[in-house]
C-alpha positions as CSV (number, residue, x, y, z in Angstrom):
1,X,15.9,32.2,-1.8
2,X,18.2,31.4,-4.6
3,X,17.9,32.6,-7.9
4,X,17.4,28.7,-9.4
5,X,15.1,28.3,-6.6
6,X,11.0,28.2,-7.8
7,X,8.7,31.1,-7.1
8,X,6.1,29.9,-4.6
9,X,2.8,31.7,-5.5
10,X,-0.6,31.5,-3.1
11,X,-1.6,29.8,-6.3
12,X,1.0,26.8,-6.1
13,X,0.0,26.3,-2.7
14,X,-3.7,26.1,-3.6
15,X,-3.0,23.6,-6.7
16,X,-0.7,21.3,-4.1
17,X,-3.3,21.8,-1.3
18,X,-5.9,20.5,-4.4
19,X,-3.3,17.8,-5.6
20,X,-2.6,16.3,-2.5
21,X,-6.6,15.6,-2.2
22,X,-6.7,13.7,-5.0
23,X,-3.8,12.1,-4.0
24,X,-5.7,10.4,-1.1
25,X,-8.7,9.7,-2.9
26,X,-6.8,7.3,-5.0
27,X,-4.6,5.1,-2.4
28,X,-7.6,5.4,-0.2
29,X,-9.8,3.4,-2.6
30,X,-7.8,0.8,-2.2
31,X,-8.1,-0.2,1.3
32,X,-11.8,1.3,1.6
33,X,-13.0,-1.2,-0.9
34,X,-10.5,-4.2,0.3
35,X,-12.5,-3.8,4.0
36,X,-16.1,-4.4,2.3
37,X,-15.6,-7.3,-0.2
38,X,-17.9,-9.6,1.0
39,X,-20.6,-6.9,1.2
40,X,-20.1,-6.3,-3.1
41,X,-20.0,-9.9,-3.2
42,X,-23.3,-10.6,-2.0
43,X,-24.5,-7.2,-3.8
44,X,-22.9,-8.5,-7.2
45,X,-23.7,-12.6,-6.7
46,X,-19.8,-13.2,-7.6
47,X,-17.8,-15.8,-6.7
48,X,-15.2,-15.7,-4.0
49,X,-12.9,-16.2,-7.0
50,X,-14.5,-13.9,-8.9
51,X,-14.7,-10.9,-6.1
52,X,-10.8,-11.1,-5.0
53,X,-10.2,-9.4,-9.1
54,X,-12.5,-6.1,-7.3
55,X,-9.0,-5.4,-5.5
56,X,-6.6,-7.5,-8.5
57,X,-7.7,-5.5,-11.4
58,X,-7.2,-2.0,-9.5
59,X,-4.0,-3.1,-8.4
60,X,-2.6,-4.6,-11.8
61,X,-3.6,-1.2,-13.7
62,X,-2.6,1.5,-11.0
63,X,1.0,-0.3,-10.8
64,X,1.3,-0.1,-14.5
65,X,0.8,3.8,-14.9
66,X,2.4,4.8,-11.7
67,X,5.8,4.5,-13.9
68,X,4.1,5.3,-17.0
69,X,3.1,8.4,-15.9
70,X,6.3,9.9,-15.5
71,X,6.7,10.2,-19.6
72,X,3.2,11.5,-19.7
73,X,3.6,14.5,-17.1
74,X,6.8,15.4,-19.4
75,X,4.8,15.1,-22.8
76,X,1.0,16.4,-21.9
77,X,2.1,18.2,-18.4
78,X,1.2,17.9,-14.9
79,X,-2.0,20.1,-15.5
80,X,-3.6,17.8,-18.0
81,X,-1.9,14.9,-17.1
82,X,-3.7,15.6,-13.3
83,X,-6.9,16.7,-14.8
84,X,-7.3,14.0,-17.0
85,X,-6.4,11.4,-14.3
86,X,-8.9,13.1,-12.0
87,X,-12.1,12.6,-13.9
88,X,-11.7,9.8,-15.2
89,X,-10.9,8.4,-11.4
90,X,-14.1,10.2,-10.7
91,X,-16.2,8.9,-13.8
92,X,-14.9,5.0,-13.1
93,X,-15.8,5.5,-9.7
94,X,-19.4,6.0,-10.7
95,X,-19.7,3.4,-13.1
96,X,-18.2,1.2,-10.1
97,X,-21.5,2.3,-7.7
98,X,-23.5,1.5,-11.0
99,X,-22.1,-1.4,-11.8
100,X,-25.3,-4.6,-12.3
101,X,-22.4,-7.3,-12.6
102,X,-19.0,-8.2,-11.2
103,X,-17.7,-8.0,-15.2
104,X,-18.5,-4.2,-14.7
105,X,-17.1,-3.7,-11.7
106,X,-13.9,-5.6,-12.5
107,X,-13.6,-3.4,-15.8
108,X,-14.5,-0.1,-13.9
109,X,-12.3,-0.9,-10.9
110,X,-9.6,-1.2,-13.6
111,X,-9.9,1.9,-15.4
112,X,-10.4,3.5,-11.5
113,X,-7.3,2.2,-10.9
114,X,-4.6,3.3,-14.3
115,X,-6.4,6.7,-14.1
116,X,-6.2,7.0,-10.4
117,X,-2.2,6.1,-10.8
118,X,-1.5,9.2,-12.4
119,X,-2.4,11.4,-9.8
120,X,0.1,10.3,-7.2
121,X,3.7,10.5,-8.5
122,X,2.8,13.7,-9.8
123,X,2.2,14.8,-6.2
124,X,5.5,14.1,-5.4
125,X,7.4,15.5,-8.2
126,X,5.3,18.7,-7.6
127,X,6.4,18.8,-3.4
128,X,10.0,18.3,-5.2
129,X,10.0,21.3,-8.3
130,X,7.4,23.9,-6.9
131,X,8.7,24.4,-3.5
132,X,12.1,25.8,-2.3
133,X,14.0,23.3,-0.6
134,X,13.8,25.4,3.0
135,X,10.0,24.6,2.6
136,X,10.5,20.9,2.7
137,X,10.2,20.2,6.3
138,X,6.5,21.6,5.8
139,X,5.6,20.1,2.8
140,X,7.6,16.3,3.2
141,X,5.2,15.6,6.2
142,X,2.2,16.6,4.2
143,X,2.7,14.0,1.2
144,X,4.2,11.3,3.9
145,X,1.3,11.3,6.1
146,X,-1.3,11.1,3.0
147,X,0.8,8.2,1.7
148,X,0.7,6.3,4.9
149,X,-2.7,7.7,6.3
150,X,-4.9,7.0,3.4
151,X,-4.2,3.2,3.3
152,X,-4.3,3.5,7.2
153,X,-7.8,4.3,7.7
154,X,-9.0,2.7,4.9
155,X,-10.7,-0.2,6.6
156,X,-12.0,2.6,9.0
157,X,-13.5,4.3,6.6
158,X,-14.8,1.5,4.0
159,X,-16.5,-0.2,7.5
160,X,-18.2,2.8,8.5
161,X,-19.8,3.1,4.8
162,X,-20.9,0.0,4.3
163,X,-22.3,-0.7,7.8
164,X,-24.5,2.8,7.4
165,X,-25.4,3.0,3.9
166,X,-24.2,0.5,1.2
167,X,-21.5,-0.9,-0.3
168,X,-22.3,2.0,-3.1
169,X,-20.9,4.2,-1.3
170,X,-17.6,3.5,-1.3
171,X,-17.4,4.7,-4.7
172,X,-19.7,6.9,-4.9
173,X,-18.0,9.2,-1.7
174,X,-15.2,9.9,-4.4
175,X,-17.9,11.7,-7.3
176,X,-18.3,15.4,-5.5
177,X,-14.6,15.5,-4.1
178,X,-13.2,14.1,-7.3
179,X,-15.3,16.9,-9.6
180,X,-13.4,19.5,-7.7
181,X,-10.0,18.1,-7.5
182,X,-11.0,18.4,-11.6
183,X,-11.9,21.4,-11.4
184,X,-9.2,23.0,-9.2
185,X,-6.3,21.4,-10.7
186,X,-7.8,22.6,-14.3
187,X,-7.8,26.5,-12.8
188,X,-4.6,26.4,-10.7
189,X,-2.0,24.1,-11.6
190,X,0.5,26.1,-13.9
191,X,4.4,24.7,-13.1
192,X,5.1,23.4,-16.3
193,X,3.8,23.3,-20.5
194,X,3.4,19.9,-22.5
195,X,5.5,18.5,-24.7
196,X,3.5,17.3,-27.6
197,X,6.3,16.5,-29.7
198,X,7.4,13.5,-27.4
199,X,3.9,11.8,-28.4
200,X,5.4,11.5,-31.5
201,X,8.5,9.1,-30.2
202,X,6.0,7.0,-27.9
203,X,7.1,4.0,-27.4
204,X,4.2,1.7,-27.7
205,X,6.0,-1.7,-27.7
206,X,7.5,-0.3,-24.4
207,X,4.1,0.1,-22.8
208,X,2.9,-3.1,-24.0
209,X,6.2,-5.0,-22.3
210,X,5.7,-2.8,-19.0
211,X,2.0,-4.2,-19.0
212,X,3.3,-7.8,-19.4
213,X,6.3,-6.7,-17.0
214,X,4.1,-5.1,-13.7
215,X,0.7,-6.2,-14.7
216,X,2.0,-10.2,-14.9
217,X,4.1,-9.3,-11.3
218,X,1.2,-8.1,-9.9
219,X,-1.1,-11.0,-10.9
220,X,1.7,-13.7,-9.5
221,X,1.9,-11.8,-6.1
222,X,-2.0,-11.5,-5.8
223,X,-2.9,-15.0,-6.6
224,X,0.3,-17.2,-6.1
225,X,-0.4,-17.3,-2.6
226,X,-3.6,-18.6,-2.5
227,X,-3.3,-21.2,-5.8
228,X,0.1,-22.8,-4.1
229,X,2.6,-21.0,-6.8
230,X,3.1,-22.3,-10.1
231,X,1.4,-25.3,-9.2
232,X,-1.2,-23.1,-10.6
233,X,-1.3,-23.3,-14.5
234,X,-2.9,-19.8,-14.9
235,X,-0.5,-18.3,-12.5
236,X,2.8,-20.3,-14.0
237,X,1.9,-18.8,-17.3
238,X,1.9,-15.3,-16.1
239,X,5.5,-16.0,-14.3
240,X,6.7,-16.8,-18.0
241,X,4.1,-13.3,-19.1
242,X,6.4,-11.3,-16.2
243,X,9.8,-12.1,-17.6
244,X,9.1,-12.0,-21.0
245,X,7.6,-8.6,-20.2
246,X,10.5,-7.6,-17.9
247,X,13.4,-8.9,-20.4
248,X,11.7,-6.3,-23.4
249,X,10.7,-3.8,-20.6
250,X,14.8,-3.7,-19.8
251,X,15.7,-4.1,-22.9
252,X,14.0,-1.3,-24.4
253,X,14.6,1.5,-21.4
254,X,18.4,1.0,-21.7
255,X,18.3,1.0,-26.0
256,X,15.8,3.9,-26.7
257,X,16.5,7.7,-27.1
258,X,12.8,8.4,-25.0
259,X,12.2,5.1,-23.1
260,X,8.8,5.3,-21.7
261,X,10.4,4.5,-18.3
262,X,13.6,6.4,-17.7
263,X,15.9,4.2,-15.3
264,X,18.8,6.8,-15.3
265,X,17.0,8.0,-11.9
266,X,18.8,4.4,-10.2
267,X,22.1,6.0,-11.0
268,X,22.1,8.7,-8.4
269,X,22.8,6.7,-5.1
270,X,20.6,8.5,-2.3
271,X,17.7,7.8,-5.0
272,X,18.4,4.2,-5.6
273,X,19.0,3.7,-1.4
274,X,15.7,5.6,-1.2
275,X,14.4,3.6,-3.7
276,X,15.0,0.4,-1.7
277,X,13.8,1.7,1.3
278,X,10.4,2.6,0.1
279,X,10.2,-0.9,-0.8
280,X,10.6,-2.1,2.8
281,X,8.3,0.9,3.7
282,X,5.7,-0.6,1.4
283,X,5.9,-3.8,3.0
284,X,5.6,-2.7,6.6
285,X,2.8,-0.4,5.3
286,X,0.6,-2.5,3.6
287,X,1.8,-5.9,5.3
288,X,0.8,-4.8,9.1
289,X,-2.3,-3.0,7.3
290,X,-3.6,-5.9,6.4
291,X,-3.0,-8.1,9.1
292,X,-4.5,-6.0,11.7
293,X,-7.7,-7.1,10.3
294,X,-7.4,-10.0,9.2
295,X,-6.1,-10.9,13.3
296,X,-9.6,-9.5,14.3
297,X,-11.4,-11.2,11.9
298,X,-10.4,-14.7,11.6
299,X,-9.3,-15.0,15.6
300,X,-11.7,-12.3,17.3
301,X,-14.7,-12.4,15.2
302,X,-14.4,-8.6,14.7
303,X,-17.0,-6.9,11.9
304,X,-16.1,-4.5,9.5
305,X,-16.6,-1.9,11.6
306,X,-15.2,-2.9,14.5
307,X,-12.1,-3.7,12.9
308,X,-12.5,0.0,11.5
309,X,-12.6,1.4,15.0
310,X,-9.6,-0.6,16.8
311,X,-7.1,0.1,14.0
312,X,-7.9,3.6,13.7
313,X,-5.6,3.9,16.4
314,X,-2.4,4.1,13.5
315,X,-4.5,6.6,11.8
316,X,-4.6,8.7,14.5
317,X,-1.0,8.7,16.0
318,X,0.1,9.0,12.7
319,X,-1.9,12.7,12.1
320,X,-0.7,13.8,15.6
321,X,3.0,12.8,14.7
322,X,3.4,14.6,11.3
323,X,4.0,18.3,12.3
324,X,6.6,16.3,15.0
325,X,8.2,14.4,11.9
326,X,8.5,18.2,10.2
327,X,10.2,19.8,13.0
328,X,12.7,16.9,13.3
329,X,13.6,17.1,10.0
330,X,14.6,20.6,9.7
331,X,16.9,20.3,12.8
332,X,18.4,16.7,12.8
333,X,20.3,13.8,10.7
334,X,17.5,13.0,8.3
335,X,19.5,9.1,8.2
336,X,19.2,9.5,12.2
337,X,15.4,9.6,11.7
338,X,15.0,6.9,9.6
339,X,17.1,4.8,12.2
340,X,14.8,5.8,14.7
341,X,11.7,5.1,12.7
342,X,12.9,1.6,11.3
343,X,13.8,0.9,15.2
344,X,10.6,1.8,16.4
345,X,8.5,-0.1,13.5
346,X,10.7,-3.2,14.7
347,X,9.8,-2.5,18.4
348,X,6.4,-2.1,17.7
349,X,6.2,-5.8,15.7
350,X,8.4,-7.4,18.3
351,X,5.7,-6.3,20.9
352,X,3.6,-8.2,18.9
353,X,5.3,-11.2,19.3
354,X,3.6,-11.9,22.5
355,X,-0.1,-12.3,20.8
356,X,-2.7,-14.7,22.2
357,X,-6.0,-15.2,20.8
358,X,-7.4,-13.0,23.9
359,X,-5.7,-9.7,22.2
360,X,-7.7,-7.0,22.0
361,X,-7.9,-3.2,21.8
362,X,-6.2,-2.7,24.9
363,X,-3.5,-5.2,23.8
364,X,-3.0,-3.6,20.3
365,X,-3.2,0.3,21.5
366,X,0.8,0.6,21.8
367,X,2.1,-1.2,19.1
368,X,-0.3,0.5,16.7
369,X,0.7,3.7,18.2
370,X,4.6,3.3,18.3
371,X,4.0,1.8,14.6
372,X,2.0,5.0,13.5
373,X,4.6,7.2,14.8
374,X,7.6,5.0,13.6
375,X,6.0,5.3,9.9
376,X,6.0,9.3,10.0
377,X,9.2,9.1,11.4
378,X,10.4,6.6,8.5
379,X,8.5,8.5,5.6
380,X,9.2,11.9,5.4
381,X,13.4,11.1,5.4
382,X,12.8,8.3,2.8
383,X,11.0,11.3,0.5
384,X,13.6,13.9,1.2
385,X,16.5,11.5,1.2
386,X,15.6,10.1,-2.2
387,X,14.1,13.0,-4.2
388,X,16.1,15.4,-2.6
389,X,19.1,14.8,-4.6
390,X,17.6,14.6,-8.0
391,X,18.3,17.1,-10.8
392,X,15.1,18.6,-11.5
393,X,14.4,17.2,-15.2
394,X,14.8,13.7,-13.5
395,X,11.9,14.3,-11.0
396,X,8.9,13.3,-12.8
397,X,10.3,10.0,-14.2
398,X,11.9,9.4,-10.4
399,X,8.6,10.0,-8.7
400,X,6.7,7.3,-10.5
401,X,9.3,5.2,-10.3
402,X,10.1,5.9,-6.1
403,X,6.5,5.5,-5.5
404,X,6.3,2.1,-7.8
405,X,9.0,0.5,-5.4
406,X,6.3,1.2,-2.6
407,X,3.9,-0.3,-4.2
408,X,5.8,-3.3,-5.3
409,X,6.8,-3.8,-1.6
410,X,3.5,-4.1,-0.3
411,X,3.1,-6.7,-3.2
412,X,5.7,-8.7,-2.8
413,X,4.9,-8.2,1.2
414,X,1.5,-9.4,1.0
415,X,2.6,-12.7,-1.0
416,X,5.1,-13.6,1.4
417,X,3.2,-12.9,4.2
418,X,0.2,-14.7,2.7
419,X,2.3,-17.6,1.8
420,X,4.0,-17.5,5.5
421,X,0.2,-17.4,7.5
422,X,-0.5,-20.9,5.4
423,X,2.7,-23.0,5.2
424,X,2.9,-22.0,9.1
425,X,-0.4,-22.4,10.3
426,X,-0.1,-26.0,8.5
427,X,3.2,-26.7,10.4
428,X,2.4,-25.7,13.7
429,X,-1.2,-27.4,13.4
430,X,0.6,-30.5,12.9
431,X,2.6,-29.9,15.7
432,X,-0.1,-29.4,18.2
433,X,-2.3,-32.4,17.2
434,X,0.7,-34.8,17.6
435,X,0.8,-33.2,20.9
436,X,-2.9,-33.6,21.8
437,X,-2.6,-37.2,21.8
438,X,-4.4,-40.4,23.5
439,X,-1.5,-40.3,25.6
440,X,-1.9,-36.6,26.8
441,X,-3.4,-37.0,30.1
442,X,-4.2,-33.1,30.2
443,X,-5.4,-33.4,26.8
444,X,-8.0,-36.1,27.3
445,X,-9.4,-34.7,30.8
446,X,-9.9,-30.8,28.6
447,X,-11.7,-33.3,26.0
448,X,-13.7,-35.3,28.4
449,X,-15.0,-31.9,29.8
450,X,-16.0,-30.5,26.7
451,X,-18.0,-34.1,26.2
452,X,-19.9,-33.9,29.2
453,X,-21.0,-30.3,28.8
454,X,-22.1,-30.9,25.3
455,X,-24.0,-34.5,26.5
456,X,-25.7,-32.3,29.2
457,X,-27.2,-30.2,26.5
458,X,-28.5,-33.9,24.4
459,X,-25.6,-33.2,21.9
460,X,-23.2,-36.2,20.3
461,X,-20.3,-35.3,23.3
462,X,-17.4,-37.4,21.8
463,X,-17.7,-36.1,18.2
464,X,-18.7,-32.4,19.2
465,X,-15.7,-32.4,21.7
466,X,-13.3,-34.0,19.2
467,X,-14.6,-31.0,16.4
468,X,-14.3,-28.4,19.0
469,X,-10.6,-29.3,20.3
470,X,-9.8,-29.0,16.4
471,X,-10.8,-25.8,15.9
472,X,-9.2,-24.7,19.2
473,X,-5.4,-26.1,18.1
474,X,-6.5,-24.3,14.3
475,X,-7.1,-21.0,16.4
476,X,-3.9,-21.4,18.5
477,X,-2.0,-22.6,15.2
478,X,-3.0,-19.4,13.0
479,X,-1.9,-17.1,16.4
480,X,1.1,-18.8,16.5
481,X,1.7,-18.3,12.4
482,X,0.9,-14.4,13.3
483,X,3.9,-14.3,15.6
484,X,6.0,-15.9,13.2
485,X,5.3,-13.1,10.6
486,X,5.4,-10.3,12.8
487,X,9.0,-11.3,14.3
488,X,9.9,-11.8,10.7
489,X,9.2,-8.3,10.1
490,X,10.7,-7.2,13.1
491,X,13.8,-8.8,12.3
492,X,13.4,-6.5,8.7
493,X,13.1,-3.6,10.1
494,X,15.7,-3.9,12.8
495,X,18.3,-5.1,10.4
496,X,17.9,-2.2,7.8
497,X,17.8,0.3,10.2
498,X,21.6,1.0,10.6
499,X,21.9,0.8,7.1
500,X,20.5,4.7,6.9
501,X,23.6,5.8,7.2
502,X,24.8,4.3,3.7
503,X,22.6,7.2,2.3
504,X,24.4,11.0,2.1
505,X,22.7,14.2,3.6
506,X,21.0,15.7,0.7
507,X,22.3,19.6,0.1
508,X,20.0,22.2,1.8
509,X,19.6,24.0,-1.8
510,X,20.2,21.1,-4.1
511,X,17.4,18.8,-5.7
512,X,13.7,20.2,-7.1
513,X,13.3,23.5,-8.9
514,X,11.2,24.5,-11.4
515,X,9.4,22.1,-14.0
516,X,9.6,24.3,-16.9
């Protein structure tokens, strides 16, 4: 060990070990609660339009102190910064399972969600200052898989809860673990001492642009989708909300002595690469996350649960591959591994270019695999290539701002592939009942089938079978929109993957240290 190098203590270990539980708690919630919606909805009597803010308002307030909380591990430290962020995640999530209306749950799910922010760029600046650099291949794995795991097995998870007990649950599974994630992080986190002068240069206009800024981008990418874009009034006035925000946001981050956001992280090249990266990471995280279930939903008829239990699969290759990712990245070209874990995402969304509406476990079982090992293999260079070169006083800021880009990319990931599944579906529905014309002769004997079996049961058989040939060609249409998204992430992934190699090998004892 170096002398700049940090002292690892049994003690660090523990206050990680405790850290990196809270971690998951928090980007868990996300996806445990998305899985159950309809189940609060009926519990709450809210609106679909009303329900949808259950996942907006968490979102839109855990984006805006993910960078935030880089300035506020620097001024209050990581120890109260943690602490604080812990119970109040676990508080919120009690009022959540209390909640009597969906104006409470909407408000606690908000708080849930800034609080909960705080807890996971702190995990990675910590990975980055309190452990030697020759510890890395141990501890890069650890934060990776929890990152990738949590929202993973959310749906797993959130099914299992609210098939067995109640939708209750899924908040109030968070109260015991979350009071001693407080607890331990109050006893053993000691790497750094507040600031409590930089309270005093708090830039308060800052926070309110970065607000506007994330909480307006969020807002867009959540509902523009669904409300056709800024045909939508509400939604057009938060585009002009999101770069008024971002114009002041800028503005004041590049003109202030303490910007509540420091950008300077962007100048260091493996960071901003890394940077860009995660994006893309966020958007085949949280893109093929959610359209797993929403495949065996909408075209299988699959339940919560069952939906839980086929893509658990990810979950589970993922766990197995993490001590492999570690090894590899003690011993190889960390840019090698990310070309090999970009490939193998692509390969494993390429497969699924083959779907039918008949896919089913067995179907699914290796391109959920390949994709959970591909993501460990992605993950862990992306963290060490990134915050491996940082100076150490840059790590806190960095880590909010690496793990925003993550965020963001499952954002902007979601939109698109919203808005992709719809203008699709539309265009290749049309398609297909031009084709399923009078003249069709194939077309007309499937139809005059489908009459006489429903005639034989005293049904209407020309209007049943004209209904049921339009829900066939919607089924077949939305399968065929499916393939058109996944090869458009295929086509991501492989295209960025040779571009690991723009990135530089981060020096074995550079990067991280000490906090203090």
């Amino acid at each position: 060990m170096t002398a700049d190098e940090p002292q690892l203590t049994p003690r660090r270990v523990f206050a990680f070990v405790v850290m990196v539980f809270g971690m998951f708690m928090a980007i868990l919630d996300i996806q445990i609660v998305s899985a159950s919606l309809s189940e609060i909805q009926a519990g709450l009597a809210a609106s679909p339009d009303e329900i949808s803010w259950v996942q907006t308002s968490y979102l839109i307030a855990e984006v805006v102190m993910i960078p935030l909380s880089g300035f506020l591990a620097r001024m209050m430290s990581t120890r109260y910064l943690f602490v604080l962020s812990a119970a109040g995640f676990t508080a919120s999530s009690f009022l959540c399972a209390t909640s009597g209306s969906i104006e409470e749950m909407i408000l606690w799910r908000a708080l849930q969600g800034f609080l909960g922010g705080g807890m996971i760029p702190s995990v990675f600046a910590a990975a980055f200052t309190i452990f030697p650099a020759s510890k890395r291949s141990v501890v890069s794995p650890v934060i990776g898989l929890i990152a990738t795991l949590a929202p993973t097995v959310g749906p797993t998870v959130g099914g299992y809860l609210s098939y067995t007990l109640s939708w209750h649950w899924l908040f109030l599974v968070n109260v015991l673990p979350g009071i001693g994630v407080t607890l331990g992080a109050f006893l053993l986190i000691d790497f750094d001492r507040p600031d409590w002068r930089l309270f005093d240069r708090f830039d308060w206009w800052g926070l309110l642009a970065l607000a506007a800024f994330l909480g307006g981008l969020e807002y867009v990418l959540e509902e523009g989708p669904g409300n056709d874009w800024l045909a939508d009034e509400t939604v057009a006035a938060f585009v002009v909300v999101t770069v008024l925000g971002a114009i002041v946001s800028f503005w004041r981050a590049f003109t202030r002595d303490e910007p509540i956001v420091d950008l300077s992280a962007f100048g260091n090249v493996n960071f901003a690469l890394g940077s860009a990266f995660s994006f893309v990471m966020g958007i085949g995280l949280y893109g093929l996350t959610y359209l797993y279930p929403l495949y065996l939903a909408s075209i299988r008829g699959y339940d919560s649960l069952m939906i839980g239990e086929t893509v658990f699969v990810s979950g589970l290759a993922m766990f197995v591959s993490a001590p492999i990712a570690g090894f590899l990245s003690a011993r190889i070209d960390l840019r090698l591994m990310l070309l090999a874990g970009f490939a193998g995402f692509a390969v494993s969304t390429w497969m699924l270019t083959g779907m039918t509406a008949e896919w089913d476990f067995n179907e699914l079982l290796v391109p959920q695999i390949l994709r959970g090992v591909s993501l460990m293999l992605s993950m862990v260079p992306i963290n060490n290539l990134a915050l491996g070169t940082l100076p150490r006083d840059k790590m806190k800021g960095g880590s909010g701002l690496f793990n925003l880009t993550r965020n963001l990319g499952g954002a902007v990931g979601l939109a698109v592939i919203n808005t992709q599944l719809s203008d699709r579906g539309d265009l290749h529905y049309e398609r297909l009942r031009e084709a399923v014309s009078w003249t069709n002769d194939a077309a007309m004997r499937e139809l005059s089938v489908m009459a006489a079996n429903l005639s034989a049961r005293g049904l209407d058989g020309q209007t049943g079978a004209l209904v049921q040939m339009a829900a066939r060609l919607r089924q077949q249409a939305t399968v065929m929109s499916f393939i058109d998204v996944f090869l458009m992430l295929a086509l991501l992934f492989g295209g960025l993957a040779a571009s690991a190699f723009f990135m530089r090998k981060p020096d074995p004892g550079g990067g991280g240290g000490a906090g203090h």
